[in-house]
C-alpha positions as CSV (number, residue, x, y, z in Angstrom):
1,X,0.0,0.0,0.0
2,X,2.2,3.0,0.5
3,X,2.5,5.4,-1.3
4,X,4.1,9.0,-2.5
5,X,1.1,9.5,-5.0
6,X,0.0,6.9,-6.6
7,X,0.8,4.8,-4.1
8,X,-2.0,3.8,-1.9
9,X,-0.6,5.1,1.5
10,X,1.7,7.8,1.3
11,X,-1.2,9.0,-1.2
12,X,-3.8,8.9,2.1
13,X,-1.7,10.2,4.6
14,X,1.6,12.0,2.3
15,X,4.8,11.3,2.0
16,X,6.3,12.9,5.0
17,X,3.4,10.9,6.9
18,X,5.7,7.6,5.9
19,X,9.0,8.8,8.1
20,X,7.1,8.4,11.6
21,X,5.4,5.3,10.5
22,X,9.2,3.6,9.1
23,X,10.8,5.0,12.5
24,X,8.2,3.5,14.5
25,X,8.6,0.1,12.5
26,X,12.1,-0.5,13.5
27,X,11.6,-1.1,16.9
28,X,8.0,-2.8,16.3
29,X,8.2,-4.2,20.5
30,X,8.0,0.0,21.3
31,X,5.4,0.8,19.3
32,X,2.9,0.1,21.3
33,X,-0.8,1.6,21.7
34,X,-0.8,1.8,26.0
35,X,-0.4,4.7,27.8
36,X,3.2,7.0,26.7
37,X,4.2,6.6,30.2
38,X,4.7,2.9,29.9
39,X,6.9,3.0,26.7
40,X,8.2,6.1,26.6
41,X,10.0,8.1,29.0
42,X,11.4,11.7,28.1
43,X,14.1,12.0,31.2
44,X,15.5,9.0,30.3
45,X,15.4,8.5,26.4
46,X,18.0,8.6,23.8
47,X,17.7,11.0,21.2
48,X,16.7,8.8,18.3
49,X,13.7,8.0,20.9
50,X,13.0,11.4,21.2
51,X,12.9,12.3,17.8
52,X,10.8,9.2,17.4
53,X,8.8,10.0,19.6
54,X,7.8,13.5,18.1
55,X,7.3,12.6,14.4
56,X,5.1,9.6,16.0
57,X,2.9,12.2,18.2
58,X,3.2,14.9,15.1
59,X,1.6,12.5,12.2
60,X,-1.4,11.3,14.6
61,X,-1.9,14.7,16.1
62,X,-1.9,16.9,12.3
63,X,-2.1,14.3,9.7
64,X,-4.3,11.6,10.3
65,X,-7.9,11.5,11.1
66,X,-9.8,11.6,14.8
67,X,-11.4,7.9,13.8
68,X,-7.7,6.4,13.7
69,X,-7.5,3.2,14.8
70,X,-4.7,2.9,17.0
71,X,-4.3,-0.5,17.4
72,X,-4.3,-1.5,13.5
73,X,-2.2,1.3,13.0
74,X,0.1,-0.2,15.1
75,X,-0.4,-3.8,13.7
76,X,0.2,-2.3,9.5
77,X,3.4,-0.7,10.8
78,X,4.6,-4.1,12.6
79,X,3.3,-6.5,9.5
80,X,5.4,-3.8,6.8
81,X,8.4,-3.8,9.2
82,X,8.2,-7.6,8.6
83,X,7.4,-7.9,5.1
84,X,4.1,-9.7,5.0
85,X,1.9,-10.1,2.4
86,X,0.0,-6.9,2.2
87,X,-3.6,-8.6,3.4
88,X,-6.5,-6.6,1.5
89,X,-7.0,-5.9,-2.4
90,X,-6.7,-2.5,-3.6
91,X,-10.0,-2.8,-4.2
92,X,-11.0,-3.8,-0.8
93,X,-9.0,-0.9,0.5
94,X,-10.4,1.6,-2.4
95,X,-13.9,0.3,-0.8
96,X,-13.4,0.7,2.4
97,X,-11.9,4.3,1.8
98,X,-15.0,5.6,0.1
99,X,-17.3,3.7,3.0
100,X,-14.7,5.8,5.6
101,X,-15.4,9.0,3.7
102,X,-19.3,8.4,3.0
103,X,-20.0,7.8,6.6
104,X,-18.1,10.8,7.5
105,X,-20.2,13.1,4.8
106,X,-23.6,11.6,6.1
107,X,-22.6,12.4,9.4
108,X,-21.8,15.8,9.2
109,X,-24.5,16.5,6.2
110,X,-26.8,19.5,6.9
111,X,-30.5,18.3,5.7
112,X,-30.2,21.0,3.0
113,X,-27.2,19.1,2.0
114,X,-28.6,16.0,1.8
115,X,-31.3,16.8,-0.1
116,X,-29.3,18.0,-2.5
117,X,-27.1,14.7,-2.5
118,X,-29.7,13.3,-5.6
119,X,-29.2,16.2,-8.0
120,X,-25.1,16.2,-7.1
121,X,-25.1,12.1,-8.4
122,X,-26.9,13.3,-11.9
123,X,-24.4,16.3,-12.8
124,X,-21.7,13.8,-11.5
125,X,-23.0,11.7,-14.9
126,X,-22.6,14.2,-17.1
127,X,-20.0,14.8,-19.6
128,X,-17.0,16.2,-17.7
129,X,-13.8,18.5,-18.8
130,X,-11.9,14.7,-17.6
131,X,-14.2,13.1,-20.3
132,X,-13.6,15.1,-23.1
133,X,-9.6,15.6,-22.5
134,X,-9.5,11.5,-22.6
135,X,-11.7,11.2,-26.1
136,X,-9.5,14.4,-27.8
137,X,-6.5,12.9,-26.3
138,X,-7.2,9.4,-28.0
139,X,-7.7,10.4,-31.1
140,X,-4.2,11.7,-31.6
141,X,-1.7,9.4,-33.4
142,X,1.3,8.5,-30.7
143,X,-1.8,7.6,-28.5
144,X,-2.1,3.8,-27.5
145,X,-5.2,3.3,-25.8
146,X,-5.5,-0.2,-24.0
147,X,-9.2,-2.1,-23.3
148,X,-9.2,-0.9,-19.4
149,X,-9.1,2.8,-21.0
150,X,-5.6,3.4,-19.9
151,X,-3.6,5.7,-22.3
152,X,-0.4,6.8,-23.1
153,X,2.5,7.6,-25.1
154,X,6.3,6.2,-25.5
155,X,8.8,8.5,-25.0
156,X,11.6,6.8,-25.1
157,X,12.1,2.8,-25.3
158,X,13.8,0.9,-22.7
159,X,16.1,-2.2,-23.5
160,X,16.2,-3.7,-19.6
161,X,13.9,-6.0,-18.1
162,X,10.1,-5.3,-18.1
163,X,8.2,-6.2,-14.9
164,X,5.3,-8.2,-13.9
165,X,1.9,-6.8,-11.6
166,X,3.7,-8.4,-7.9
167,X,7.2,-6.9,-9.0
168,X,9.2,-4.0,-6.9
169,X,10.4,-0.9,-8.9
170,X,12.2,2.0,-9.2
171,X,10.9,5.3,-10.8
172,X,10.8,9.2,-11.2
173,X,7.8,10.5,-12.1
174,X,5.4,13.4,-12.4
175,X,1.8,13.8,-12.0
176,X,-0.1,16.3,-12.8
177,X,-4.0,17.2,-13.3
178,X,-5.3,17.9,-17.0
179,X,-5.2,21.6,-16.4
180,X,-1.2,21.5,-15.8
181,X,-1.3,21.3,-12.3
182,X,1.9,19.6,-10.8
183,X,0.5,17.6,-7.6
184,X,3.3,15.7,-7.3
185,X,7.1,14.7,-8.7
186,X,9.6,12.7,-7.6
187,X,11.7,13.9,-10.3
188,X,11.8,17.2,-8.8
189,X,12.5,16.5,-5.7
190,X,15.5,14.6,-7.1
191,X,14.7,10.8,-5.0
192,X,13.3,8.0,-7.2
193,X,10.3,6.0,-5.6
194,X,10.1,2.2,-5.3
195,X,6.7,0.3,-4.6
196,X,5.3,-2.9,-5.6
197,X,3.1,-2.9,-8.8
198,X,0.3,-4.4,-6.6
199,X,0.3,-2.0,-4.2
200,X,-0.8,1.1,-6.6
201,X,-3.4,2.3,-8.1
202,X,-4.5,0.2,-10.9
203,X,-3.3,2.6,-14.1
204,X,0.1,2.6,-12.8
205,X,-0.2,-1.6,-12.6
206,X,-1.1,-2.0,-15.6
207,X,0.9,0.9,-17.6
208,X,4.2,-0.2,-15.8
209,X,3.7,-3.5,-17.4
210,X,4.5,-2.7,-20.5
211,X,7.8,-0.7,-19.8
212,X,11.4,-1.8,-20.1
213,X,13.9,-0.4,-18.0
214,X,15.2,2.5,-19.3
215,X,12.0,3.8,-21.1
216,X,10.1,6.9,-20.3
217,X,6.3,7.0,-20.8
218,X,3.3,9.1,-20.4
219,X,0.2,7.6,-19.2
220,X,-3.3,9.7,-19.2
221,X,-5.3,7.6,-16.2
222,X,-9.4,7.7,-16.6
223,X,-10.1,8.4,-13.0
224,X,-11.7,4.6,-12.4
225,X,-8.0,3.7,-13.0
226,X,-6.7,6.2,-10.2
227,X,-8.7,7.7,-7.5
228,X,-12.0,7.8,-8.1
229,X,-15.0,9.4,-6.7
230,X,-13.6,10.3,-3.8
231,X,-10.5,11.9,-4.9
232,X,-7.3,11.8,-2.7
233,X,-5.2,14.5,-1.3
234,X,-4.8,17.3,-4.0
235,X,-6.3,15.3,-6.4
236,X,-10.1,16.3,-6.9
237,X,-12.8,13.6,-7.2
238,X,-13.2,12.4,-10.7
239,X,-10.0,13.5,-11.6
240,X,-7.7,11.8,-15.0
241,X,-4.3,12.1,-14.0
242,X,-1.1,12.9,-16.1
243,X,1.8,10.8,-15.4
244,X,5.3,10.8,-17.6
245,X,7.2,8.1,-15.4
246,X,10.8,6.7,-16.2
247,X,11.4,3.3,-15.0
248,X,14.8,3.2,-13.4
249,X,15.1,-0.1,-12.2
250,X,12.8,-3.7,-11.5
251,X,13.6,-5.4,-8.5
């Protein structure tokens, strides 16, 4: 799951959100969900404890939800630290996102809102800016356009080794939304990513299947291939993303 974007979970919670969970992970016996005062003492703790201690209290304080569950929190950042198989879908955790974020909406939904939930779901069906960018973009010759709806142009070939859906690998990339907005590049911050093709959002599984190392593509993602409905962090709901991605290296 984890994710800068397109990854599932730095994509919920952000990348920086990932440091506190990786610190807590290698010490998996002190990350614990009981009382502070029983695994963590400030008088008497080294400084990587400290620090720890504060990006662990910072990310569940600012940058994740009141609902949190502490407790399988705790038990994801364990099972990564020990490799397990990852044990949900992406779409059983696409699904239980949107259930997460529906519950949330009705429960804070003024009546007025609510009534106005019906005419939101017809406009939603409607042709969209999203919808006509993909059709225009189709047409044009570089295009390939595979049967999920994917898209996307070759930039540049790669000779290396082309990987499989439950491969690691290495990549820059940028995303942006079809009005040229940047929400998110690896390439400029200068790090390359690495993930597992099964742990992303489906256009990425797919459309890093047919790369080669070396090669540079751009893929146009329909928004039932990325996000969705719901949307995720800077990315609106309904949204068809822009990636060009350059495959570094498969693992």
């Amino acid at each position: 799951m984890s994710k800068a974007l397109p990854i599932v979970v730095a994509a919920v919670i952000g990348g920086a959100a990932m440091v506190p969970v990786y610190m807590a992970s290698k010490d998996p016996e002190k990350f614990q969900t009981s009382s502070h005062s029983a695994t963590f003492n400030p008088e008497s703790a080294s400084a990587v404890e400290k620090i720890s201690y504060v990006l662990g209290y910072e990310v569940t304080s600012q940058m994740t939800p009141p609902e949190l569950d502490v407790n399988a929190f705790s038990a994801g950042a364990k099972a990564g630290h020990s490799k397990e198989t990852f044990p949900m879908t992406e779409d059983e955790v696409k699904a239980a996102y949107e259930e997460f974020i529906t519950s949330q909406k009705n429960a804070t939904a003024t009546p007025e809102q609510s009534a106005a939930q019906g005419s939101n779901q017809l406009s939603s069906q409607e042709p969209s800016a999203d919808v006509a960018f993909l059709k225009e973009n189709a047409s044009k010759p570089n295009v390939e356009t595979t049967p999920s709806g994917l898209q996307y142009t070759v930039d540049k070939e790669g000779t290396g080794k082309q990987p499989t859906s439950t491969d690691k690998v290495q990549v820059y990339y940028e995303g942006k939304l079809i009005n040229g907005e940047v929400f998110d590049s690896s390439i400029a911050r200068g790090e390359p990513v690495e993930f597992n093709l099964n742990q992303v959002i489906s256009g990425w599984t797919e459309g890093l299947q047919l790369m080669k190392e070396g090669a540079e593509y751009t893929f146009y993602i329909p928004s039932e291939l990325g996000y969705g409905a719901q949307g995720m962090g800077p990315i609106p709901p309904n949204s068809t993303l822009i990636f060009k991605v350059q495959l570094i290296k498969v693992k």
